[in-house]
C-alpha positions in Angstrom: 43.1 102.4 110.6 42.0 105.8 112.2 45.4 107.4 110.4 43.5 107.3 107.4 41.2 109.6 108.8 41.4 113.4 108.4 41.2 114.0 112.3 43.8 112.0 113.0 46.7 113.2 110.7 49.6 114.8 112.1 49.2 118.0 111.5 46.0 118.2 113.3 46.0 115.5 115.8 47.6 117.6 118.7 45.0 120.3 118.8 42.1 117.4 118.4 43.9 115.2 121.7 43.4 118.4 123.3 39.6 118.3 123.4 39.8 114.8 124.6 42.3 115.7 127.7 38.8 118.7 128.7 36.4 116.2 128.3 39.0 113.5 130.2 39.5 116.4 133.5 35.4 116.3 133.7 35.0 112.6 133.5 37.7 112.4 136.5 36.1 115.0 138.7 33.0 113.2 138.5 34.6 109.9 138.8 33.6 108.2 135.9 34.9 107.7 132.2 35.5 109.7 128.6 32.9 107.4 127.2 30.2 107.7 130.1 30.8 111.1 129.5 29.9 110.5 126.0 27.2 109.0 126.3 25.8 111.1 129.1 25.6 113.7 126.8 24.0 112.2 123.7 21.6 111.1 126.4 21.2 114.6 128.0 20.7 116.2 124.4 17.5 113.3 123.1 14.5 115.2 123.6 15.9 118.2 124.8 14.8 121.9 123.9 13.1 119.9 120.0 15.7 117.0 119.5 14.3 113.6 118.5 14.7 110.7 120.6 18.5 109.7 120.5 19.2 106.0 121.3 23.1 106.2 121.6 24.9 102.7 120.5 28.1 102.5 121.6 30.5 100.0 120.4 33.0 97.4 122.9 35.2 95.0 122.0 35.5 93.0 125.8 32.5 92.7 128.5 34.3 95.4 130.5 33.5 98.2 128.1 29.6 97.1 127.8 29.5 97.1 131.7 30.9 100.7 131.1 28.8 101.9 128.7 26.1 101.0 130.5 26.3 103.0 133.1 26.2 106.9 131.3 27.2 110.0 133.1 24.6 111.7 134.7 25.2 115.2 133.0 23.5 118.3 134.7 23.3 122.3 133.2 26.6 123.0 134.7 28.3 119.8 133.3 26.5 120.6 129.9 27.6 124.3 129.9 31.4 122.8 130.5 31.4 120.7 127.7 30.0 123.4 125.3 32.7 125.8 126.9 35.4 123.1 125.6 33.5 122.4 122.8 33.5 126.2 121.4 37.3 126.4 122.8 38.1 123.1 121.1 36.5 122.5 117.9 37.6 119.4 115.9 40.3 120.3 113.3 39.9 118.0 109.5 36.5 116.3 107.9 35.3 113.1 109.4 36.0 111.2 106.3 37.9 111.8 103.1 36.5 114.0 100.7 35.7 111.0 98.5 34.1 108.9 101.1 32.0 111.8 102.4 31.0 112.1 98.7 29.3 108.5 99.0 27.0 109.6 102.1 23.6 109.9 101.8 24.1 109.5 98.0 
């Protein structure tokens, strides 16, 4: 499914993977996962410096991965200033969607 996907087409999936191989080196120093890390920082961003009130919902397909997502990566500034570093050094390559499905959004 995801190959239909812009971000996932050949000739831009290697520089995406990179980005997830940063965010992957932080989640192993701090001994925890690339989706706590996820979620740690949608939850470190809701309410900071004017943002609304983010309620993250992540998706799992086995009990495991709702064990995992609940349990979020405590983020602090430094962990936050690393992920913007790789972030800024890594931004994703191709739309979200297709140009004709992103046409359909908020229409």
């Amino acid at each position: 499914m995801l190959h239909h996907f812009p971000r996932f087409q050949p000739d831009v999936f290697d520089e995406n993977v990179k980005l997830l191989h940063a965010v992957e080196d932080i989640a192993k120093a701090k001994g925890v996962t690339s989706p706590q890390i996820a979620i740690g920082w949608v939850l470190a961003h809701s309410g900071a410096k004017g943002m609304p009130t983010i309620i993250p919902i992540p998706g799992a397909t086995t009990s495991a991965r709702i064990e995992e997502n609940m349990k979020p990566a405590q983020l602090n500034e430094d962990d936050m200033k690393a992920i913007d570093e790789i972030l800024e050094k890594f931004p994703p390559i191709g739309g979200r969607y297709h140009e004709a499905q992103q046409a359909l959004l908020f229409a």
